[in-house]
Backbone bond lengths (Angstrom), bond angles and torsions (degrees), N, CA, C in turn:
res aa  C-N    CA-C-N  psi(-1)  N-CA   C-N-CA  omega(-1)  CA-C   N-CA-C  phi
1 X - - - 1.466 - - 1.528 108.69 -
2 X 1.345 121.52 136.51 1.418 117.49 -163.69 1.506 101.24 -98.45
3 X 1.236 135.91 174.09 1.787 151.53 -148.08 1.652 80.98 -62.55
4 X 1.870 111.81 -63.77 1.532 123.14 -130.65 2.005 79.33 -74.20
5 X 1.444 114.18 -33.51 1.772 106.57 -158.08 1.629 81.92 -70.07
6 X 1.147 143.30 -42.65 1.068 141.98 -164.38 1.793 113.14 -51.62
7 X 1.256 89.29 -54.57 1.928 93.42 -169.85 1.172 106.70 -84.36
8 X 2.138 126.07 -24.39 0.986 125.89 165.15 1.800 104.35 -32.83
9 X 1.688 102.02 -81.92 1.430 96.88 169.61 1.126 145.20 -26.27
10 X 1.376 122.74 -34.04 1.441 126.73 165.58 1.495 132.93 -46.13
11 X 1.946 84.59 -60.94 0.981 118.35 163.88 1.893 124.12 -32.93
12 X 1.174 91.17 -63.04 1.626 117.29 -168.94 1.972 95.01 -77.19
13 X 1.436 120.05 -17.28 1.569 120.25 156.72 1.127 133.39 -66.42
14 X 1.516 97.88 -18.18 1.752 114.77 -152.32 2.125 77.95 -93.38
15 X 1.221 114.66 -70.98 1.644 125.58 -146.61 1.195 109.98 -11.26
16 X 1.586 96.53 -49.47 1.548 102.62 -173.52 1.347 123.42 -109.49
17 X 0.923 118.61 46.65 1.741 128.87 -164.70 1.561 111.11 -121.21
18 X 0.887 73.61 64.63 2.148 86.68 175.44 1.646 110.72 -69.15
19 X 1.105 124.93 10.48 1.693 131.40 178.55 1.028 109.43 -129.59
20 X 1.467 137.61 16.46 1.422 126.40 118.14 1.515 136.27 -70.94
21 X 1.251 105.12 170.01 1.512 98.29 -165.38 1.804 96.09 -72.65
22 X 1.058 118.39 168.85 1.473 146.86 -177.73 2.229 93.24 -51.22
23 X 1.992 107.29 -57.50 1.020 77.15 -163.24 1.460 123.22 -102.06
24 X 1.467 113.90 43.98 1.336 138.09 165.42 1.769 117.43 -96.63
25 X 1.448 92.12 -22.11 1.586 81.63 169.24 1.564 110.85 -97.58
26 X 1.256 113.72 -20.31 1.929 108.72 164.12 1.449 107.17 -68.63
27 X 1.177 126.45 -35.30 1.710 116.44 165.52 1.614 113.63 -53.65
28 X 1.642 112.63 -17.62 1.783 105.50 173.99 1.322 111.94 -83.42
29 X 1.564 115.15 -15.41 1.234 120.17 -156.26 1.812 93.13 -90.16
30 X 1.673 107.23 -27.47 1.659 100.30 -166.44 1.630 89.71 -92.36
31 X 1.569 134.53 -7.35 1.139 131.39 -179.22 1.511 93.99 -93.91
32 X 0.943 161.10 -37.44 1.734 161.66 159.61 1.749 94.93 -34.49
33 X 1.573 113.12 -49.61 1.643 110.46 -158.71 1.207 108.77 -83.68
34 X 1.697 130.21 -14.25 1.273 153.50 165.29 1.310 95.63 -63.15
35 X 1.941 134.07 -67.80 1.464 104.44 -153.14 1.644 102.83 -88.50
36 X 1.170 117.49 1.78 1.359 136.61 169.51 2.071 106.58 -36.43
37 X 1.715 84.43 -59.13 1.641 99.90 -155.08 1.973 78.61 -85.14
38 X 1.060 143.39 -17.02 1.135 122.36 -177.58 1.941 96.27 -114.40
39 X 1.242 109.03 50.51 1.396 102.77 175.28 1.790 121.95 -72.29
40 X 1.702 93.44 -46.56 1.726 92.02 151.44 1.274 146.65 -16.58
41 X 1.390 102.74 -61.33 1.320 123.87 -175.55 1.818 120.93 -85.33
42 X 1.523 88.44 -8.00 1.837 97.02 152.13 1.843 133.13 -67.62
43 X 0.954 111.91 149.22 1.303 97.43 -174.51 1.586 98.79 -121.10
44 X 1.253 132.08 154.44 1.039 150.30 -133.33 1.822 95.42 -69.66
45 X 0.934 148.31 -53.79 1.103 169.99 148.73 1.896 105.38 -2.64
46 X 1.413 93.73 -58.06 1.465 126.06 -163.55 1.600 88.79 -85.32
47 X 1.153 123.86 -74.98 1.812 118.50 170.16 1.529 115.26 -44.28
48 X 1.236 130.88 -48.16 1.215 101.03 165.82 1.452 135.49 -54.91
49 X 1.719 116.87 -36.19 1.546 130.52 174.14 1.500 106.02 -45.44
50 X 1.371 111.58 -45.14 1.328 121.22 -161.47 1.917 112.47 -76.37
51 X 1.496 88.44 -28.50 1.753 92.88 -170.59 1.351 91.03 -77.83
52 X 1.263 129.12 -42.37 1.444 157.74 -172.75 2.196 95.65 -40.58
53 X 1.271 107.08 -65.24 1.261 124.77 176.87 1.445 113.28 -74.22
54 X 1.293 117.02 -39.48 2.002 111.96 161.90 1.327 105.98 -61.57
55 X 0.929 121.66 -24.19 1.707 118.21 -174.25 1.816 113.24 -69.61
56 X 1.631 94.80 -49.67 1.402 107.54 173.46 1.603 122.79 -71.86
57 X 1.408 110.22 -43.46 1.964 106.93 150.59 1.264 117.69 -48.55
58 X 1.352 130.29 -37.39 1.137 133.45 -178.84 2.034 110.36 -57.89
59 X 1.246 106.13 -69.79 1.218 115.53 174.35 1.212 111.51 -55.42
60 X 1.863 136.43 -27.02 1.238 120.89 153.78 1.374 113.70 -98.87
61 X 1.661 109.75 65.56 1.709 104.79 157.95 1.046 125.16 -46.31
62 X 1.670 107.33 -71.61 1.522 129.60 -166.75 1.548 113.91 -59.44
63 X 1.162 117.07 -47.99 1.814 112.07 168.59 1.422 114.77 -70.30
64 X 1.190 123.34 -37.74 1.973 135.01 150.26 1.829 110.34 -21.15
65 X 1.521 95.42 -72.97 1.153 111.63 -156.63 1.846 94.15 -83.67
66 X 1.285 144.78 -31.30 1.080 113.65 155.49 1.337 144.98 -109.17
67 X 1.489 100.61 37.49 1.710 130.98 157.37 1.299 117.92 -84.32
68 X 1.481 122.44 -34.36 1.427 141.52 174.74 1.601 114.50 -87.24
69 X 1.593 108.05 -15.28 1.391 106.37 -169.71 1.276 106.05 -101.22
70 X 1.434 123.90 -1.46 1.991 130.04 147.23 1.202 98.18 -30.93
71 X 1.440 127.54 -61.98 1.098 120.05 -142.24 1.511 118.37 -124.10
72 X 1.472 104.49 -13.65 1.633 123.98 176.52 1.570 122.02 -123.86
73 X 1.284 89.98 129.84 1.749 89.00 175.86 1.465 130.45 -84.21
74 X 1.164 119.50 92.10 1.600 106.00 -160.25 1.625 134.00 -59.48
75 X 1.559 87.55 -21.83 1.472 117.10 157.01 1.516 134.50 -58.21
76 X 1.316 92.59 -0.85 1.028 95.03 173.26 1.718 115.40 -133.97
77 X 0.899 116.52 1.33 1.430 145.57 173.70 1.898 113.97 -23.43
78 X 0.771 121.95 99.65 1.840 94.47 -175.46 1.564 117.45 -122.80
79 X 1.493 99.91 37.00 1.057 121.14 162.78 1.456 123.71 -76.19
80 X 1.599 134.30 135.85 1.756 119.49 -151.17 1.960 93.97 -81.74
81 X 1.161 109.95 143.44 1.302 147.91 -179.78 1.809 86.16 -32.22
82 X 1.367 124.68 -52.58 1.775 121.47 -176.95 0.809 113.84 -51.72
83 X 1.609 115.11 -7.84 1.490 107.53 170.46 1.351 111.89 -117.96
84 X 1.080 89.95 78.89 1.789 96.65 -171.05 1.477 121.95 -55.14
85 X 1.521 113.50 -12.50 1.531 107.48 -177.89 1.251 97.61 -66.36
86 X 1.143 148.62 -45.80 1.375 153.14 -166.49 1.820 104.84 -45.00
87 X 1.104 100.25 -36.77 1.517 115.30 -174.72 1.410 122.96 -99.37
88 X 1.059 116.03 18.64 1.382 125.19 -175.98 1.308 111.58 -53.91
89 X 1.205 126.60 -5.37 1.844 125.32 169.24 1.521 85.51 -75.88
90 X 1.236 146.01 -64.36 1.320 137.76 -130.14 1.278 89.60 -104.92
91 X 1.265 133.79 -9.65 1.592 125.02 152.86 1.275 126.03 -66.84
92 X 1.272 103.04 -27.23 1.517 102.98 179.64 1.483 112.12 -95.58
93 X 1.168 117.33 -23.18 1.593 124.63 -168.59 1.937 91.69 -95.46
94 X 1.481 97.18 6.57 2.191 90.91 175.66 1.647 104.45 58.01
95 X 1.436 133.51 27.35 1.289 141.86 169.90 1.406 99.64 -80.69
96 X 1.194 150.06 -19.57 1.354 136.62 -175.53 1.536 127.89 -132.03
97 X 1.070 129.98 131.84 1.600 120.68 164.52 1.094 129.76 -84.09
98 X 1.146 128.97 162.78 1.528 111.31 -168.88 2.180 94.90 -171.77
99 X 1.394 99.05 166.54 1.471 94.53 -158.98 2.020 96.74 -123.49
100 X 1.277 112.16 103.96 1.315 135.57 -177.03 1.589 121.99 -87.22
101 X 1.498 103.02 72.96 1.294 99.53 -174.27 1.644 104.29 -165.03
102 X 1.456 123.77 137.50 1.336 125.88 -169.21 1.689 90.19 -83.65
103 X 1.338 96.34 147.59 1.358 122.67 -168.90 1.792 95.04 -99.88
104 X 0.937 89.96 97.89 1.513 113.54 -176.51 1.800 114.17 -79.10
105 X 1.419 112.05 128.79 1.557 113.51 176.89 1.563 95.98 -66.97
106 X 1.488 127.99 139.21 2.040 126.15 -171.99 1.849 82.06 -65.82
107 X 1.275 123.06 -54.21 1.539 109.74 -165.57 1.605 126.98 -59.55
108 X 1.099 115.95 21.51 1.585 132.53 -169.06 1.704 102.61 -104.83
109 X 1.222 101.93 116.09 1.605 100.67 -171.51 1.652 111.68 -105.83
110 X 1.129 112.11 130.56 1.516 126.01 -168.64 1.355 99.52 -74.21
């Protein structure tokens, strides 16, 4: 299993894990912004898992965003909007748009 399938997994442990403490799920949020900057280096397999698991944070904004908001202010966040986990108040309250889709190499055949 390679580093990124590894934290993918983590990652995709964390979404729904409302019984950790508050600042273990902002460590998913700075591990989300990590495979973010190495999204490239995913391979199609691994980007789908991952969109697969944004999808499911997504649908738990509102319990997300005020499990994380014990301890984080999202309001104050100054991380850019593409990274919408950062914003999970305004995900859940439908304040933001944002573009949900693995950035696919064109030579990758479905």
């Amino acid at each position: 299993m390679s580093e990124h399938s590894k934290s993918i997994e983590i990652y995709g442990q964390c979404v729904d894990d409302f019984e950790v403490s508050p600042f273990e799920s902002v460590d998913m949020l700075h591990r989300r912004s990590t495979l973010e900057k190495a999204i490239q280096e995913l391979n199609y397999e691994e980007r789908m898992k991952l969109l697969s698991y944004d999808m499911q944070l997504i649908k738990n904004a509102k319990n997300m965003a005020k499990h994380i908001g014990e301890i984080y202010d999202f309001s104050l966040s100054e991380e850019p909007l593409s990274q919408w986990w950062w914003h999970l108040d305004k995900v859940a309250n439908g304040n933001i748009s944002f573009h949900l889709s693995p950035e696919l190499e064109s030579d990758v055949a479905i």
